[in-house]
N, C-alpha and C positions, 0 to 999 in steps of 0.2 A: 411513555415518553411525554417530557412538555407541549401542550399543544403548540405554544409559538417555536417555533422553527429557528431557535438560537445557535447560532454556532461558534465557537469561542477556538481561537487560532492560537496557539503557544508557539512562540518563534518564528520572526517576521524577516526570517530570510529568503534569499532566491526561493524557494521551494514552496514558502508558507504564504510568500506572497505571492503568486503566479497559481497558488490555488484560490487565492483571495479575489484576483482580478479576474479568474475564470467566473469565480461566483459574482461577482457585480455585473459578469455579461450576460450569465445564464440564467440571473434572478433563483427566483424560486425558496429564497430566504427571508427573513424577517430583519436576520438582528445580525452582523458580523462583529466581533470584539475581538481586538488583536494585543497580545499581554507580547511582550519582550523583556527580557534584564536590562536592555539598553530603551526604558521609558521614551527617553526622547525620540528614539528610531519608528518606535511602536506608534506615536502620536505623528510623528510626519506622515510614515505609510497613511495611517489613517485620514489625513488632510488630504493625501493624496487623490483616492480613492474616493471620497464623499467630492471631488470637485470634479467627477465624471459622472456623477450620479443624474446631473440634466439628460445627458444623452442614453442613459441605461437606460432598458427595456422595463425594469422592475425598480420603485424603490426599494429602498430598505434602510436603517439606523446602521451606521459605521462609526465607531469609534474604539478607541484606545482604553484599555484597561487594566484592574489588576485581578487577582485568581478569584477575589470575592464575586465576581461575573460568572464563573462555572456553575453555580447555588443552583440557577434553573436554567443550565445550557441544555440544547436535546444532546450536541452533540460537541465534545470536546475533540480537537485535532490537534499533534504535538508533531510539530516538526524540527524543535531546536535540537541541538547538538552539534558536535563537532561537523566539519567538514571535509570530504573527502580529497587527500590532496592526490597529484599526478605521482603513481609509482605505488598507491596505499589501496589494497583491500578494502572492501566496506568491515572485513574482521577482524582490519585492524583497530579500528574508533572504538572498539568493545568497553573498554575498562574507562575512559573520559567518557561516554555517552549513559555508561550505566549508570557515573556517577551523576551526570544530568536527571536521567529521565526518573533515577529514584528521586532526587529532590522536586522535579518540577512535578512529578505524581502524588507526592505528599501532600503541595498544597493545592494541590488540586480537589485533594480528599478532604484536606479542610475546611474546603467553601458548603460543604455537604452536596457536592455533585452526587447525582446518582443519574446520568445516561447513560451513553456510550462515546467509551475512548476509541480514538481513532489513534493508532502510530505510523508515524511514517520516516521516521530517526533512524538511520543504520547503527549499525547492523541491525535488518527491520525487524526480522524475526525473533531474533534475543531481546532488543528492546519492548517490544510485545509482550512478553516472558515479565521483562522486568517490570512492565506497568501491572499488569494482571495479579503479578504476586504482591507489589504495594499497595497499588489499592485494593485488594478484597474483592473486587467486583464480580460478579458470574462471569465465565470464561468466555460467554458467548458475546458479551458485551465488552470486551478488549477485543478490536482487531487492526491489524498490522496490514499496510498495503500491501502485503510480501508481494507476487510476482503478478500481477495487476499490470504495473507498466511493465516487464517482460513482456506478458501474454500480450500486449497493444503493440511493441514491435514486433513480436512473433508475426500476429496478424497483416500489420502494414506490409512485413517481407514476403509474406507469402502470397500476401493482392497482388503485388507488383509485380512475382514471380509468373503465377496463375492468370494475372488481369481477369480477377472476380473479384466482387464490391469485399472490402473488409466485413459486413454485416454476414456475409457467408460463407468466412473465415471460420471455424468450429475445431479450432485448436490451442493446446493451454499449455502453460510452460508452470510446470511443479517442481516442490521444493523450496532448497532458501533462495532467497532475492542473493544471488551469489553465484561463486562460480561450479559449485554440485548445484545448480539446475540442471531441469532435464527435457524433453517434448517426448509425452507418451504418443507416441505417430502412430501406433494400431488402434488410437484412441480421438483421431485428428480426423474429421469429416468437412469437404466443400459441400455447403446443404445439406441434403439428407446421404449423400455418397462420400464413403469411405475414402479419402486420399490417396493411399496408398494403389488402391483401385484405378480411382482418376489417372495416378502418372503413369500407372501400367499400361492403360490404356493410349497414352502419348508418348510413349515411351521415352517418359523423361530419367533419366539414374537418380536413383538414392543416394547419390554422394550429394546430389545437390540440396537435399534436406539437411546435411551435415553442415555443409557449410552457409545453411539458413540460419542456423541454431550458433554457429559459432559469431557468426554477426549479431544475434541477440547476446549470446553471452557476452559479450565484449562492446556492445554497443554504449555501456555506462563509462567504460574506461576511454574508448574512443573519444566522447564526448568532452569527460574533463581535461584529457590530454587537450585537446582544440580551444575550448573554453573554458577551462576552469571547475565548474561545474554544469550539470544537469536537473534544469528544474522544469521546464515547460511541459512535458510529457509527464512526470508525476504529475507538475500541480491538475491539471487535466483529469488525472488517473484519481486524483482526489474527491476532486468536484464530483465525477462519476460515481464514488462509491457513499458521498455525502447526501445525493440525492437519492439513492439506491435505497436507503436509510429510511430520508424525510418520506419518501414519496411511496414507502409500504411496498419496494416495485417486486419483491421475491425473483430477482434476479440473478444469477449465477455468476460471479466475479471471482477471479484466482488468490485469495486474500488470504493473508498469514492468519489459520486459525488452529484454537485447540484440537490438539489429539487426542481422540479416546479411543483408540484399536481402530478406526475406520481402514487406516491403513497399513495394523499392524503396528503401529507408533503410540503411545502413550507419552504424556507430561513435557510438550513443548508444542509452541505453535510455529507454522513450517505452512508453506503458499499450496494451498490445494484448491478447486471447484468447491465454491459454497452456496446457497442459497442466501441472500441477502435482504429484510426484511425492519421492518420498524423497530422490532426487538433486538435485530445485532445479525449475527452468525446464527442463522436458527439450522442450518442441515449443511452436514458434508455429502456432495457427490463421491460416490462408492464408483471408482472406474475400477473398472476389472484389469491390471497391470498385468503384462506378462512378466517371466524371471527377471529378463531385462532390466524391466525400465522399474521392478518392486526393490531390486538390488541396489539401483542408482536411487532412488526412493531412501532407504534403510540409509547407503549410505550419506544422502545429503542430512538425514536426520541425525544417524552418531558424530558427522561433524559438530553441530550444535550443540549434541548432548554434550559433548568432552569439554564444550565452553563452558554451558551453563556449572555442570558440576566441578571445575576446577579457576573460574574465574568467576561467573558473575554472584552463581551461588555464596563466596565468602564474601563479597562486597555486600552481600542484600543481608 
């Protein structure tokens, strides 16, 4: 990876920018470059941004550019594409975002980038797919925020639930960034104790894990029904997995990454427990799934797969 700590923003929408402002709060960068179709938008944000920079905690170089900026990024982040409207699936934007993220991938290969892509474009886990196969890149070096912000409301809902700190939350939400998500709960620990244990113990019912998980599922759509869209809590989710990157942390994030049999799955990448490191995606956690939750597993992955092979694969 480049030593300077570049990061280079493709699409300076709600999404792209609200991970941008997180990073002007949180420092810990060198360089932010923000590329748009709409140049002009891309250079206001950037005005915007550099005229907060007195009261941030870190400096850093803000500005506006074009893909010739990717040459020695560490890390590229794509979040243009379509947007999700009220009443649309994220599987629905499939076929207009594949045709984006192959074009915006292309020049992105042209500036002779060689770090890591970051997707965060819905449909996340197809789009992931589609950068990885255009640019060439080792598969451990394309990853998709797949269910990253899932797993951060899973967590929020279940502090609230439990009233214990988020940090001792130790539960993941797998799968597509979609609605075959799933929560492996025999897989879900408050600290070092098994959950399921815990409510046993308070004798709280198991319905109301159901209807935890149906709040996460739906918490995307909630969202844009009320406003339109949802960017805060990605852009956030972004930031997190940006420095997880720069900062070598080998930390475990639920990110859209390649399959190689870890979980019985080969040839798409789908939001599992990763190890997360200066290199990219260096390790899948191997959770021991019961029938259950490997069934809801397989099936979140053949929904994907029927995409890629009958949609996005003729488009690539």
């Amino acid at each position: 990876m480049n030593a300077r700590r570049k990061v280079v923003l493709i699409g300076t929408g709600f999404v792209g920018m609200s991970m941008a402002y997180s990073l002007l709060n949180s420092g810990g960068i060198d360089e932010l470059i923000l590329i748009d179709v709409n140049e002009e938008k891309a250079i206001g944000e950037a005005m915007d941004l550099q005229h907060g920079l007195p009261y941030a905690k870190h400096n850093m170089i803000i500005r506006a550019g074009g893909y010739e900026e990717c040459r020695d990024a560490s890390i590229v982040v794509v979040t243009a594409g379509a947007t999700q409207k009220p009443g649309e699936t994220r599987l629905d934007l499939t076929v207009t975002d594949t045709k984006i993220i192959k074009s915006v991938t292309e020049s992105i290969m042209k500036s002779g980038f060689d770090g890591i892509m970051v997707i965060a474009s819905n449909p996340v886990d197809l789009m992931t797919y589609v950068a990885q196969k255009v640019s060439g890149l080792p598969k451990h070096r394309v990853i998709g925020s797949g269910t990253i912000l899932d797993t951060a409301r899973l967590r929020y809902l279940m502090s609230e639930y439990l009233h214990i700190s988020t940090s001792n939350i130790h539960a993941y939400i797998l799968g597509e960034h979609g609605d075959s998500s799933f929560v492996p709960w025999t897989n879900a620990y408050i600290g070092c104790k098994s959950l399921l244990e815990m409510l046993d113990e308070k004798g709280k019912p198991l319905t109301d894990l159901h209807d935890i998980y149906y709040q996460v599922q739906q918490a995307g759509y909630e969202i844009v029904n009320r406003k339109k869209s949802t960017y805060y809590g990605i852009g956030l989710s972004l930031n997190r997995l940006v420095h997880a990157i720069l900062d070598d942390e080998n930390v475990i994030l639920t990110v859209s990454t390649y399959q190689n049999n870890e979980y019985g799955q080969v040839g798409l990448y789908i939001g599992v427990p990763t190890i997360i490191n200066r290199n990219g995606a260096m390790e899948i956690v191997k959770l021991d799934l019961n029938e259950v939750d490997q069934a809801k597993f397989d099936h979140s992955c053949e929904t994907l797969k029927e995409i890629i092979e009958h949609t996005i694969d003729p488009l690539l």
